[in-house]
N, C-alpha and C positions, 0 to 999 in steps of 0.2 A: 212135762210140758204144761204152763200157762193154760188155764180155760181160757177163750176168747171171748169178751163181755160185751163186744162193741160189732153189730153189723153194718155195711155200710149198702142199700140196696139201690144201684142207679145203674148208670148208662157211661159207657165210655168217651162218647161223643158230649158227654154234658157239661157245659163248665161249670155249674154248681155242686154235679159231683166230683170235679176235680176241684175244684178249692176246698171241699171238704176234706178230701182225702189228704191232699197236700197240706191243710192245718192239723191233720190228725196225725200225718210223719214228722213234721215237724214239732209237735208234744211228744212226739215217742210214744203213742199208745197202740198200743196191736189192734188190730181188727181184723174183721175179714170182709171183702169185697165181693158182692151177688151181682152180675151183669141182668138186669133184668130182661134185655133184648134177647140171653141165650138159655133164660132160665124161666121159665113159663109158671110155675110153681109160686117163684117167688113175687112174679110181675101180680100175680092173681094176690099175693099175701100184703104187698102194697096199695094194691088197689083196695083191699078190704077194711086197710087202715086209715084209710084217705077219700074216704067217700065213693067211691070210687074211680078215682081220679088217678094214674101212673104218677108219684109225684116223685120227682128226683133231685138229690139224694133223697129218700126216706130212712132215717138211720134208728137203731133199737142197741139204745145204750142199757143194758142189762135192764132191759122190760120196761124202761122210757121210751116211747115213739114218738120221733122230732120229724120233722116233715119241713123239708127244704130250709133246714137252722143255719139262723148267722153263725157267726163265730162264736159272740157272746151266749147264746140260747146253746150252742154244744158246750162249752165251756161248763155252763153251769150246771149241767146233765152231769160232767165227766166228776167236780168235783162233790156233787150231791151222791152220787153210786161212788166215789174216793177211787175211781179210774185216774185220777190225778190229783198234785198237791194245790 
């Protein structure tokens, strides 16, 4: 089984974390998805990344932290770590 290199930390209710996700299934890159409203651990590991501030999505492209990325700023993450071509 594949590591997974890609987190995606956000909120269900979020549209910015759903267009994230929705441009990360459609590249086809795995990730894994943290609800921060059910996971208190990780709400506290975003916020430690972002000033303190819950920012959603916060994604951690194999040890990049993007904080609410366009499409172009994930893109460039994904092909910098060669998560894609």
């Amino acid at each position: 089984m594949p590591v997974i290199k890609v987190k995606v930390y956000g909120a269900d209710w979020c549209g910015d974390t759903q267009r994230a996700l929705k441009f990360l299934d459609g590249l086809g890159v795995a990730y894994d998805y943290v609800n921060v409203e059910k996971d208190a651990e990780a709400a506290r590991w975003v916020k430690e990344h972002n000033d303190g501030k819950e920012l959603k999505p916060t994604i951690d492209v194999a040890g990049q932290i993007l904080s609410v990325p366009d499409e172009h700023e994930l893109t460039q993450a994904l092909r910098e770590k060669e998560l894609m071509a």
